[in-house]
C-alpha positions in Angstrom: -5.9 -48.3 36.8 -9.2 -48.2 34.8 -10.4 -44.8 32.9 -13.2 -44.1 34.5 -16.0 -42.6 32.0 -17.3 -39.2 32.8 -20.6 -38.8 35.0 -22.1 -36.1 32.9 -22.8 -36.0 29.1 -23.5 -33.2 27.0 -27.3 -32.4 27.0 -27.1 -32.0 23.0 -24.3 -34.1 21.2 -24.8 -32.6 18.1 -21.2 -30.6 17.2 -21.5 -31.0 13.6 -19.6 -28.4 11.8 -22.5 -28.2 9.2 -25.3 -28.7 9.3 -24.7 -27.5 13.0 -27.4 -27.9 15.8 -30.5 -25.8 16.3 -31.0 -22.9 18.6 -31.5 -23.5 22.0 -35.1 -24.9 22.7 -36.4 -25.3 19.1 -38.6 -27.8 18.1 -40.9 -28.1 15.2 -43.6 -26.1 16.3 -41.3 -23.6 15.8 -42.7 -23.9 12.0 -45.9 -24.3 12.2 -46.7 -20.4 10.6 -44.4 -21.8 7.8 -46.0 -20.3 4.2 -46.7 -23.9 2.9 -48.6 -24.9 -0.5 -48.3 -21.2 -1.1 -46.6 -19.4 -4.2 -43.2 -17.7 -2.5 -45.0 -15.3 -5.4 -48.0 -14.5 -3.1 -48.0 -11.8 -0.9 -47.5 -13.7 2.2 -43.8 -15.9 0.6 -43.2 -12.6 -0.7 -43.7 -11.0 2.8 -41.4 -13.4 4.4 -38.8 -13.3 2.0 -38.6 -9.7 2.7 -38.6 -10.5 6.5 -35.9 -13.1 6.4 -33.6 -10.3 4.5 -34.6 -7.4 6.8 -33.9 -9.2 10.4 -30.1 -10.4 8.5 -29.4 -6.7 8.1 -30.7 -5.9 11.3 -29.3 -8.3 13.1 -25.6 -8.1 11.4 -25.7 -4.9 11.4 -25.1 -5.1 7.5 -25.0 -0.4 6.3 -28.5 0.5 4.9 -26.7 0.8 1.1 -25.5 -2.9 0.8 -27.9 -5.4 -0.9 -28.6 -8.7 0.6 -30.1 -11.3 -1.2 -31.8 -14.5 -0.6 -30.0 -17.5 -3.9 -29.5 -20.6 -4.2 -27.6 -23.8 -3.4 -25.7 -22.3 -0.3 -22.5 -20.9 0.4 -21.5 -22.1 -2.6 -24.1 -21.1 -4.9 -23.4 -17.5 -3.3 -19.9 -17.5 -4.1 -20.3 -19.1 -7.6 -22.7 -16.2 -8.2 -19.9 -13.7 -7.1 -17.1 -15.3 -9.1 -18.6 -15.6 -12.1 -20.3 -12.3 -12.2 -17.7 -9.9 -11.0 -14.0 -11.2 -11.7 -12.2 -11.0 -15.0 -12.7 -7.3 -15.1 -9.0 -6.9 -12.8 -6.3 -9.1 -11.5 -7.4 -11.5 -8.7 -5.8 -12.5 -5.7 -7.0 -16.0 -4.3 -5.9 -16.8 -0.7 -6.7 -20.6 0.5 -5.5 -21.8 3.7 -8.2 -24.7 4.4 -10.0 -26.8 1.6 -12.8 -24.1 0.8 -10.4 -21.7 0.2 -8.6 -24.1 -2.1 -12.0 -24.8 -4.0 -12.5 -21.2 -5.4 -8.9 -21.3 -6.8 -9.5 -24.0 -8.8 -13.1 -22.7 -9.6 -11.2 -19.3 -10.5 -8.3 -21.1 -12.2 -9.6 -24.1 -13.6 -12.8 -23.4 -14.6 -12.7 -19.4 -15.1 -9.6 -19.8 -16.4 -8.7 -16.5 -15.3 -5.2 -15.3 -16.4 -4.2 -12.7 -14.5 -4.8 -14.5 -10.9 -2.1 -15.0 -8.2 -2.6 -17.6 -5.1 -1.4 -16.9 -2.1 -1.4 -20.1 0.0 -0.7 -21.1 3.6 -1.2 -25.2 5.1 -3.7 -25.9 7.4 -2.9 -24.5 11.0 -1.1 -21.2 9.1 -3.0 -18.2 7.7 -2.1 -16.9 3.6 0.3 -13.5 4.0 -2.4 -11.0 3.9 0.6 -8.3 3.7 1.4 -9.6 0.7 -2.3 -9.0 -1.5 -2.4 -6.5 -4.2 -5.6 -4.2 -3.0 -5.6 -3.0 -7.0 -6.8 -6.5 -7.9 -10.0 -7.9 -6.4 -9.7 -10.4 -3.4 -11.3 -13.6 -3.0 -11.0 -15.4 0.6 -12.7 -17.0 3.3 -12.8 -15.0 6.7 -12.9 -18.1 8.8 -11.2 -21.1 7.5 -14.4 -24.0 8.0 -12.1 -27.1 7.9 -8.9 -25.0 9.4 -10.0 -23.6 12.4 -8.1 -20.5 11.1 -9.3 -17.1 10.6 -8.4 -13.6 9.6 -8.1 -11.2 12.4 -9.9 -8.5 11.5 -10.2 -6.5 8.7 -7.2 -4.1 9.5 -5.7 -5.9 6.3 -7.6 -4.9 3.9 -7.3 -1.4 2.0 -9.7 1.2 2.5 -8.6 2.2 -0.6 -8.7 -0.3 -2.6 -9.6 -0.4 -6.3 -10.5 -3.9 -6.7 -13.4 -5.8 -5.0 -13.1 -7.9 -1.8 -15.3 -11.0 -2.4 -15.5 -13.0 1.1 -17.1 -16.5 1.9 -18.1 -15.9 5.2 -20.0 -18.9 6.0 -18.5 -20.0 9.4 -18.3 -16.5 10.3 -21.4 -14.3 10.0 -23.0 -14.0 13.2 -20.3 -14.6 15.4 -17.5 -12.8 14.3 -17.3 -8.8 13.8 -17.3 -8.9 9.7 -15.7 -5.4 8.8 -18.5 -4.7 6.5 -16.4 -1.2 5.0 -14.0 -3.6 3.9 -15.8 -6.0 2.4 -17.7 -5.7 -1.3 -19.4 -9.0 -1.6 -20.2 -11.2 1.4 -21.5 -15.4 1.5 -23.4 -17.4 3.7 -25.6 -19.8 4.3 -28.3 -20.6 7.0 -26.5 -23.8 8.5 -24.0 -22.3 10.3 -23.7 -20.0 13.4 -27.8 -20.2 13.3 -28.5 -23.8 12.9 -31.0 -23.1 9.7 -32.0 -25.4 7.1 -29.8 -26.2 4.2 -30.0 -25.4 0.3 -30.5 -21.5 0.7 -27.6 -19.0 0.2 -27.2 -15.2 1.2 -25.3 -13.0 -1.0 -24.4 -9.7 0.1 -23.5 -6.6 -1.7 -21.5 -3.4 -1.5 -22.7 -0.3 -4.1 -19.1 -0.7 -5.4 -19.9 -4.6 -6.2 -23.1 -3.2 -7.8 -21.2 -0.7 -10.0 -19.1 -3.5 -10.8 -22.4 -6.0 -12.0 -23.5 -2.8 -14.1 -20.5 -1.7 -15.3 -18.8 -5.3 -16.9 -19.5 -8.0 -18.9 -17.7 -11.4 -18.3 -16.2 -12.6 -21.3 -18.3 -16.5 -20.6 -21.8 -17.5 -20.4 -23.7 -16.7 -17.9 -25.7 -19.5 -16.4 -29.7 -18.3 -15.8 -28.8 -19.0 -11.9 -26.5 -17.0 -11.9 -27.6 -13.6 -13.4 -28.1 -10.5 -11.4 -28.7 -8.0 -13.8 -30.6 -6.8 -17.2 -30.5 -4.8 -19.9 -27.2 -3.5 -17.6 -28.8 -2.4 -14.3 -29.2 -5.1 -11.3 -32.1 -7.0 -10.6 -33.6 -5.0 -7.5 -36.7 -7.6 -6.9 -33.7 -9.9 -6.2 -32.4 -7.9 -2.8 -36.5 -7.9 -1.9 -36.9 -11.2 -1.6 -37.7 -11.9 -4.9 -35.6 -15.0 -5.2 -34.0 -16.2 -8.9 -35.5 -19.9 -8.1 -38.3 -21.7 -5.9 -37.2 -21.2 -1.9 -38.2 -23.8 0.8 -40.6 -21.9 2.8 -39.9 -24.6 5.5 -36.3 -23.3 4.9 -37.3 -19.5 5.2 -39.4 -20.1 8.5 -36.7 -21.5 10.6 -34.4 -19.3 9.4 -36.7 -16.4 10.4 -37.1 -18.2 13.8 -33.4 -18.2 14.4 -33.1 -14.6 13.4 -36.0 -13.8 15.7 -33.7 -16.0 18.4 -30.9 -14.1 17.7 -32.6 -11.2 18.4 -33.6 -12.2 21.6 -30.0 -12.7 22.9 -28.9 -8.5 21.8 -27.8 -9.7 17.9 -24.7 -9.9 16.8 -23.2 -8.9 20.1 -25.3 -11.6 22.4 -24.4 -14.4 19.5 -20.4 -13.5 19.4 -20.3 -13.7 23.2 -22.0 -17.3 23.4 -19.6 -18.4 20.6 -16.6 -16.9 22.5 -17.7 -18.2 25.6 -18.0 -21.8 24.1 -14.6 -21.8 22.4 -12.8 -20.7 26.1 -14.5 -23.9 27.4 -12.3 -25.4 24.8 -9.2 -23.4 25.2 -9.7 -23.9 28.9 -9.2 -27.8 28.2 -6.4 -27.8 25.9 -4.6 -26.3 28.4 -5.2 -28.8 31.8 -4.8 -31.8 28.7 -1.7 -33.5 28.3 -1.2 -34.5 24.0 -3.7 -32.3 22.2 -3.8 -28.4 21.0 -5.3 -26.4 18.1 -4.6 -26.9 15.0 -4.5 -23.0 14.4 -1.1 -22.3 15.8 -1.5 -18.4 16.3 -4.1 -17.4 19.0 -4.9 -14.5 16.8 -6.1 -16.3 14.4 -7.8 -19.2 15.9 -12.1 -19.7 15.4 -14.9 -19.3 17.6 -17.3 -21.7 15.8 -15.1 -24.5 14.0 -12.6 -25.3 16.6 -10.0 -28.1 15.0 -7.5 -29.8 17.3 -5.0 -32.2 16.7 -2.9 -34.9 18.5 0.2 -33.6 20.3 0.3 -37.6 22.6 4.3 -38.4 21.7 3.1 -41.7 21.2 0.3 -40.7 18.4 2.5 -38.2 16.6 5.2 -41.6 16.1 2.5 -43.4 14.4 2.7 -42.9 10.9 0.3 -40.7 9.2 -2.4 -43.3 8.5 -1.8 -44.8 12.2 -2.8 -40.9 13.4 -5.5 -41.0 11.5 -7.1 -44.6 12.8 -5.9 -42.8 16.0 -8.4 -39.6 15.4 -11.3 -41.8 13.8 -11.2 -44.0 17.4 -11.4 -41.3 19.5 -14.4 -39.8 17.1 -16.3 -43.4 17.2 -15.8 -43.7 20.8 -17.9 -40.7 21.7 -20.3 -41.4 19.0 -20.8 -44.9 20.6 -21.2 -43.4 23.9 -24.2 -41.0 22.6 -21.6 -37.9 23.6 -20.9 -36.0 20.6 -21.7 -36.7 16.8 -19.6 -35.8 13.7 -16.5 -34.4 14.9 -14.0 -36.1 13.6 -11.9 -33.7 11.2 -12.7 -32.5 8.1 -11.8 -35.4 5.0 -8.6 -33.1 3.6 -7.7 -31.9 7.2 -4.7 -33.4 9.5 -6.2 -35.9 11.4 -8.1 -34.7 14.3 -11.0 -33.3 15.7 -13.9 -30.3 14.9 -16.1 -28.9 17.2 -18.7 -26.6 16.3 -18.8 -23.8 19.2 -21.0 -21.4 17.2 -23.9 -19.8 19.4 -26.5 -22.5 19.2 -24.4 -25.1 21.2 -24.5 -24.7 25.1 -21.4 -23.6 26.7 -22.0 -26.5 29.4 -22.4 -29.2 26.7 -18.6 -28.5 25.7 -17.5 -28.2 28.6 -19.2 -31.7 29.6 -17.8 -32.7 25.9 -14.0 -31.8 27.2 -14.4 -34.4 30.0 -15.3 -37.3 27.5 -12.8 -36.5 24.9 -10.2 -36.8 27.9 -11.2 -40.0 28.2 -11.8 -41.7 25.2 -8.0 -40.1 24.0 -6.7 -42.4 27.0 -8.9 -45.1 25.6 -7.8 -45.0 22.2 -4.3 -44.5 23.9 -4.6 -47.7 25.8 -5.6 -50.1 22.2 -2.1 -48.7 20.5 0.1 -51.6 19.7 2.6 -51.6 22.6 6.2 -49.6 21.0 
């Protein structure tokens, strides 16, 4: 009996967990008021700096006394900032449950060197024991686990009390999951997520307590000039005004202004949550009419909207040794990149073998339900090459 190939194909194949695809519609005329050969200095870079910040808080709903400001090199430059600003002055707890969260361990560890800090770990497919965090020490973690598929629940964890800070990579998250911004001190991101922006630019967003904390402590280290937030003991305002500590792409800050504009015109937060939850049901939807695969997030509760990981459940892949599983994953991955159906989503490189699909609110619910289709079919086509038992 052949395995007949699928009759529709996704009308986007792009489900890369990162950069992940554009909004709906965009093309480059989308940047054509882009402040270009301009200082970001001028009144106009400066204007949409200040734009770019004000539509984030508008459009995460982010409370009127929180800072939010635009730094650089990503995510990661975000959190870096955090880490090496703020902890030192308490205890930290570190929870890691995916490869990002593992990466500000060792930062914190390793390079910090920080004495008083406690990991709380979980594999991949498991969440850390938040019952188990000390609230009088800060907090570092990731909300949604990128290269997991796992994320926290809510925010019902987290002390309202607390006397440390709670420093949170959110970069899978933000606008598409309900961040519990009373719980949370400092908050990451970048623009290549959930929005599909341009990469390179960071958001770094801050509670008045987090401020205290920047005015109130010095860290024992250096301070790298990228890194510093405040002078002569009081925080750098012009930094949360779109006064950025190096040179932005203005390319960069127009699309991301176009997305926010976009997200806007699908009722914010709400409108982009609801595409994203809509997208990953397509995928829950499938995993439960297909024979031999499932998420890799084992609790419901815990399981992403935007980086959806599944893994191989076949009887006759989960023999194979754990190189074999992988060979198993990468075929499946190259066969619907061959076929033009779906690019980069094999798992991430420190994951089980697998698969990731981005379902944040850029990608059309009808291209992942077309997607489920094709991955059927190529699993009984890498099925079909396996050496015979």
């Amino acid at each position: 009996m052949t395995n007949a190939k699928p009759g529709v194909k996704p009308a986007n194949n792009l489900f890369s967990s990162g950069p992940c695809a554009k909004r709906p519609g965009w093309t480059l005329q989308a940047l054509k008021d882009a402040s270009l050969g301009r200082s970001h200095r001028a009144k106009v870079g400066k204007a949409k700096l200040k734009e770019a910040i004000d539509l984030t808080r508008s459009v995460l709903g982010v409370p009127a006394d929180y800072r939010i400001g635009i730094v650089p090199a990503s995510d990661t430059g975000a959190v870096e900032m955090a880490m090496w600003s703020l902890l030192g002055a308490r205890p930290v707890d570190l929870l890691a449950w995916e490869s990002f969260g593992e990466g500000w361990v060792t930062d914190a560890v390793k390079q910090l060197k920080l004495k008083d800090a406690r990991v709380i770990k979980a594999g991949y497919g498991d969440i850390a024991d938040l019952a188990s965090v000390n609230f009088d020490h800060d907090v570092v973690f990731t909300w949604n686990g990128t290269t997991s598929g796992v994320r926290v629940p809510d925010g019902e964890w987290i002390a309202a009390d607390r006397q440390g800070l709670t420093i949170c990579d959110a970069t899978s998250a933000a606008f598409a999951q309900d961040l519990d911004w009373a719980k949370l001190d400092v908050v990451t991101f970048s623009w290549q997520k959930v929005l599909g922006g341009e990469a390179a630019h960071g958001m770094l967003i801050l509670s008045p307590r987090a401020v205290e904390r920047l005015e109130t402590y010095v860290p024992a280290w250096p301070m790298p000039k990228i890194f510093r937030m405040t002078k002569g003991g009081k925080i750098i305002e012009g930094i949360f005004q779109g006064e950025t500590i190096n040179t932005p792409s203005m390319l960069c800050v127009e699309d991301y202004l176009d997305a926010l504009h976009w997200a806007q015109s699908i009722g914010n937060l709400a409108g982009l949550m609801a595409r994203a939850d809509a997208n990953t049901k397509a995928i829950s939807d499938f995993v439960a009419r297909q024979p031999g695969i499932d998420f890799l997030a084992h609790d419901p509760k815990t399981r992403s909207n935007t980086s959806v990981c599944l893994i191989f459940t076949d009887p006759a892949v989960t023999a194979l040794s754990a190189d074999q599983q992988a060979a198993f994953a990468k075929s499946v991955a190259s066969l619907l990149e061959k076929e033009g159906v779906a690019l980069d989503i094999g798992a991430y490189r420190d994951a089980p073998a697998g698969l990731r699909i981005w379902c944040g609110a850029t990608v059309e619910t009808s291209d992942v339900e077309a997607l489920t289709h094709w991955i059927a079919w190529a699993m009984a086509e890498a099925k079909a090459a396996l050496p015979a038992a």
